[in-house]
N, C-alpha and C positions, 0 to 999 in steps of 0.2 A: 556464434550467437544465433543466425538465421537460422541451423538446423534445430537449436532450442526452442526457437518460435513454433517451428513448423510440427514440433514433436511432443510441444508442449502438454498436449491433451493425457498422456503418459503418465503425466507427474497426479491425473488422480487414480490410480491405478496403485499407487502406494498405499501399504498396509500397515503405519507404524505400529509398533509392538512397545509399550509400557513395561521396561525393564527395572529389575527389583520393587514387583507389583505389591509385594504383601505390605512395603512401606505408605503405599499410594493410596490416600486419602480422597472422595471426589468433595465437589463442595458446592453449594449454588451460588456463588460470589467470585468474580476473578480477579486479578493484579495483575499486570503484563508486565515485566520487565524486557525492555525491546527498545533497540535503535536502530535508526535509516530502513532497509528494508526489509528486516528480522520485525519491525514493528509495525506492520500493516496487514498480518496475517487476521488478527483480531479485528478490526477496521471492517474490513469486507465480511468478518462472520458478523459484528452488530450491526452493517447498515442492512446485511440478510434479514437479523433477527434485532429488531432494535431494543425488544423487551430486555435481553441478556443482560447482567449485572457485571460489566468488563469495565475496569480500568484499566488504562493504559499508563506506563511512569517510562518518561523517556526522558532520565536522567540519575542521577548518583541517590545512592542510598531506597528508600519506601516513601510511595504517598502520606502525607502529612494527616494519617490516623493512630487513635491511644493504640495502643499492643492490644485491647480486648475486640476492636473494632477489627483490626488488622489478621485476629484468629478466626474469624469469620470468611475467610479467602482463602482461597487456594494460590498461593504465589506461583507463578509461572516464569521458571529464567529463559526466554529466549532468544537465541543466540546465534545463526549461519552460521558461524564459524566457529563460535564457542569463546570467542575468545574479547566479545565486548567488554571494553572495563568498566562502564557503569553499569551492563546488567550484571556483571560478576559482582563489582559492590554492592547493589542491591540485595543479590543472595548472601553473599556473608553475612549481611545482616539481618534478612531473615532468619538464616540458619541459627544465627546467633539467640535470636529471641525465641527459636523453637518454636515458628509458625509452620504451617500446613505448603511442603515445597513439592515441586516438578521442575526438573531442568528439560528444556526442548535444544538440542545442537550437534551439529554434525561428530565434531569432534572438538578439541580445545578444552581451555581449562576449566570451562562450566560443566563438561563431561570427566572430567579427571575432579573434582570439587565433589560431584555425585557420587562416583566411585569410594572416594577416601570417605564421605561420610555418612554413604550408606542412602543415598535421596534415590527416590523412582527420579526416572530419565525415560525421553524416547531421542534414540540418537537416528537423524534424518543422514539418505544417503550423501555420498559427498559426489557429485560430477565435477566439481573444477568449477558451475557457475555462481553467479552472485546473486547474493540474498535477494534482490532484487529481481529477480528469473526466478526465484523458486517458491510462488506465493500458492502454486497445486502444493506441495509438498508440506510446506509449513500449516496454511488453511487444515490439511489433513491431522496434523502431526498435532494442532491447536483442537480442535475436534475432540480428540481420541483422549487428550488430556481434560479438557473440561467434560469428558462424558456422554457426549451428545451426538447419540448413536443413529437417531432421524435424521438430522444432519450431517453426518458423516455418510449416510448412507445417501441423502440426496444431492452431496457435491459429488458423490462417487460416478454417478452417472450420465458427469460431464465428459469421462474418458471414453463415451460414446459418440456424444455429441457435438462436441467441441472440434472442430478441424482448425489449426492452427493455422495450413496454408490460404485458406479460405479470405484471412483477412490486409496481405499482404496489398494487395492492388488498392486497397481504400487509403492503408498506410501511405503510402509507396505516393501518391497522388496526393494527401495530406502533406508530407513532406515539401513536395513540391511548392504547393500554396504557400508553406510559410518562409520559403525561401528569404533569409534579411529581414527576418521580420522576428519579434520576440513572444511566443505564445504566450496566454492570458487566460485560464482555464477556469470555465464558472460551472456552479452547480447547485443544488436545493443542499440544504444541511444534512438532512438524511445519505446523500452521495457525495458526503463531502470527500471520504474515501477513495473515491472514485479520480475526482479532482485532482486532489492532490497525486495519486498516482501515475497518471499525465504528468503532472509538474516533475514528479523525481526522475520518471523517465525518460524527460527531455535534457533535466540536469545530470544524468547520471550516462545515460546511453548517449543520446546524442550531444552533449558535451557544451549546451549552451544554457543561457540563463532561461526562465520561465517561471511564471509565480499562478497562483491561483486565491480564488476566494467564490465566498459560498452568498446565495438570496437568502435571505431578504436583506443581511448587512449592510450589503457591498450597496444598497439602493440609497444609506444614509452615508455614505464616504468616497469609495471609492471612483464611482463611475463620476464623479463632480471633477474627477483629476483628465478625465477624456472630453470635457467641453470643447473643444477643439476651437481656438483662439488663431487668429494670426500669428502672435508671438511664441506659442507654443506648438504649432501646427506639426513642426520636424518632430516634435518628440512621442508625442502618439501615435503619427503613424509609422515608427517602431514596433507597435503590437498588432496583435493577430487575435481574437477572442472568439475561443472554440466554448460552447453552451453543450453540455451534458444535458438530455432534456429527457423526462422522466414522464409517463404519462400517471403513474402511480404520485406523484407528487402534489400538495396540498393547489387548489384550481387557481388560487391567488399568485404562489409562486408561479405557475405555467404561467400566466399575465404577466407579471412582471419578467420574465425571461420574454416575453414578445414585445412588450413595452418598450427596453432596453435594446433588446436586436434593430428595432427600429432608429429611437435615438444616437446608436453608434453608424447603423449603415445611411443614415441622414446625415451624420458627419463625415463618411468617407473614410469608417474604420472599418476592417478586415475580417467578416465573421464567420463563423462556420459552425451548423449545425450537428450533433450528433444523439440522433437519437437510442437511449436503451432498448433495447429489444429481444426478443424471447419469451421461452414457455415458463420460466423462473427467474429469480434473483441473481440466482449463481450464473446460467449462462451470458443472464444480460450483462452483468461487472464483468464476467473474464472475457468476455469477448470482445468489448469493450474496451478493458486493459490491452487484449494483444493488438487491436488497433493501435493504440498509445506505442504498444514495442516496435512495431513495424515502420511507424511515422518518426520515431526518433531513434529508428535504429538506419534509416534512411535520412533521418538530419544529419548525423553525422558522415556519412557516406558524401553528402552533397560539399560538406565543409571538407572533405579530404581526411577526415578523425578517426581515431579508433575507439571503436563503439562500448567494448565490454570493458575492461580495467579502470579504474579511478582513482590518477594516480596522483592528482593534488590530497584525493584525503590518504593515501598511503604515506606521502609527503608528512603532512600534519600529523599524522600519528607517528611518526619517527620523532616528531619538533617536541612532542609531549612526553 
C-alpha cells in the first residue's frame, strides 16, 4: 500500500480508451452509478467544477426521474471491480429502458454486461488495489467518459507535479496526534468531497471509526453535542477535529471555521488545521487526499492493523 502512495502520481499518466466507441453517445448531463470508492471519482471532478450537471445514485435501481428526464443523461456504471450489485442494478435498468450507457470497470460483470450488449466501456487497469487508491485512475476514466478534454488534460499534469512521497512525514505525524482518539473531519460544502474522503480513509485504511460534516450546518447541530459538560466531559474528548480550510471558500464560512476552532480549543478539544493549497483545484484535493492515506495508513500501523483489505465488508457481502 505505501509503494501505492508513493507511486501514486503515475495513476494520472493513464490514458483510458472508450471501447466500442461508435455506440458512445456524449451528453451534457450525468448519472453516476457508484458505491464506496468507485463513487467519489465524480465528487472531486464537481467540487473542481461545481457548474457540471453530475448526479450521483448510490443505491439500487435510477434516480427517482420520468424516462424523458432520464434520456437527457448519459448513465455512467461505475464500478473498481465490476462487479457492484447495485450499480449492475442500475444498469439493467437502464439498459432496459434504452437510455444513453457507459460502463467505467476493471473487469466483472459490468464489463462482461457491456460486452454481451454491445454498451461503449472504458475498462481501468487492474493492479490488485482498492477502489479507494485508485481515484487518478477513475477521475481519468470519468473524464474521458463525460467528454471533458480541458479537464482531462488538466488533471493530466499532476503526474508531474504531484510527489506522493512528499506527503508522508505530515501523515505519519498526524497519525500520531490522533493516537485514542476518534477523527472528526469538517469542511465548507463545496469540499464536502474532500471530507468525507478523510472519513473513508480512516474507516477503510486505518480500520477505525471517523465521521465528518460540512459548514455552515454542523453550526445549527452538531457542534452543541461538543459543549463539553462535566457529565459528558469523557465522551468528547474521544475526538480529534481536523478543519479542511479553503482560502477560496465563501469569507463567512472561513469565520465560522475560526469561530469554532476557538470554541472547541476553549474547551479542551483536539484540533488541527489543514490548509488546501496549490497552483489548482486538482493539486490542492489530491494532495490533500494523500495526506489522509498516509495518516490513516499510519493509524492503522500504530493499532497493529492491516491497512489495505476490508474484510468486514467481504464478510457482509457473503451474509447477502
Amino acid at each position: 500500500m505505501k509503494q501505492g502512495f508513493i507511486e501514486f502520481q503515475k495513476q494520472f499518466e493513464y490514458n483510458p480508451i472508450i471501447e466500442n466507441k461508435k455506440k458512445y453517445r456524449p451528453a451534457k448531463k450525468y448519472i453516476v452509478l457508484g458505491m464506496g470508492g468507485s463513487a467519489q471519482a465524480q465528487g472531486i471532478i464537481n467540487s473542481v467544477v461545481p457548474e457540471l450537471h453530475i448526479l450521483t445514485h448510490k443505491d439500487y435501481g435510477l434516480p427517482t426521474l420520468n424516462d424523458r428526464e432520464l434520456k437527457e443523461y448519459l448513465i455512467i456504471a461505475n464500478s473498481y471491480s465490476g462487479n457492484t450489485e447495485e450499480a449492475l442494478d442500475g444498469l439493467k435498468i437502464a439498459h432496459k429502458k434504452k437510455l444513453n450507457i457507459i460502463v467505467i470497470a476493471t473487469g466483472g460483470k459490468l464489463i462482461k454486461f457491456a460486452h454481451k450488449n454491445n454498451l461503449p466501456y472504458i475498462q481501468m487497469p487492474n493492479f490488485g488495489i482498492q477502489p479507494r487508491a485508485a481515484l487518478g485512475f477513475n477521475c481519468r476514466a470519468m473524464l474521458k467518459a463525460m467528454n471533458k478534454n480541458k479537464l482531462y488534460k488538466e488533471l493530466g499534469t499532476l503526474a508531474k507535479t504531484v510527489k506522493g512521497k512528499n506527503y508522508e512525514a505530515r501523515g505519519k505525524k498526524l497519525a500520531k496526534t490522533l493516537k485514542n482518539k476518534v477523527p472528526v473531519i469538517y469542511s465548507s460544502t463545496n469540499n464536502q468531497i474532500v471530507a468525507y474522503l478523510w472519513k473513508i480513509k480512516f474507516n477503510e485504511t486505518g480500520k477505525i471509526p471517523s465521521f465528518y460534516n460540512i459548514f455552515p450546518e454542523l453550526n445549527h447541530n452538531e457542534m452543541t453535542g461538543f459543549d463539553v459538560m462535566p457529565v459528558s466531559k469523557k465522551l468528547s474528548q474521544n475526538f480529534h477535529f481536523i478543519f479542511i480550510r479553503d482560502d477560496k471558500d465563501h469569507k463567512q464560512i472561513q469565520k465560522r471555521m475560526d469561530v469554532v476552532n476557538k470554541l472547541y480549543k476553549k474547551r479542551k478539544l483536539g484540533v488541527t488545521n489543514l490548509k488546501l493549497a496549490g497552483k489548482n483545484k486538482w493539486f490542492q484535493i489530491f494532495t490533500n487526499i494523500l495526506i489522509a492515506d498516509w495518516a490513516s495508513y499510519y493509524t492503522s500501523q500504530i493499532y497493529g492493523l492491516e491497512s489495505e483489505q476490508v474484510p468486514m465488508v467481504e464478510e457482509f457481502k457473503k451474509m447477502i
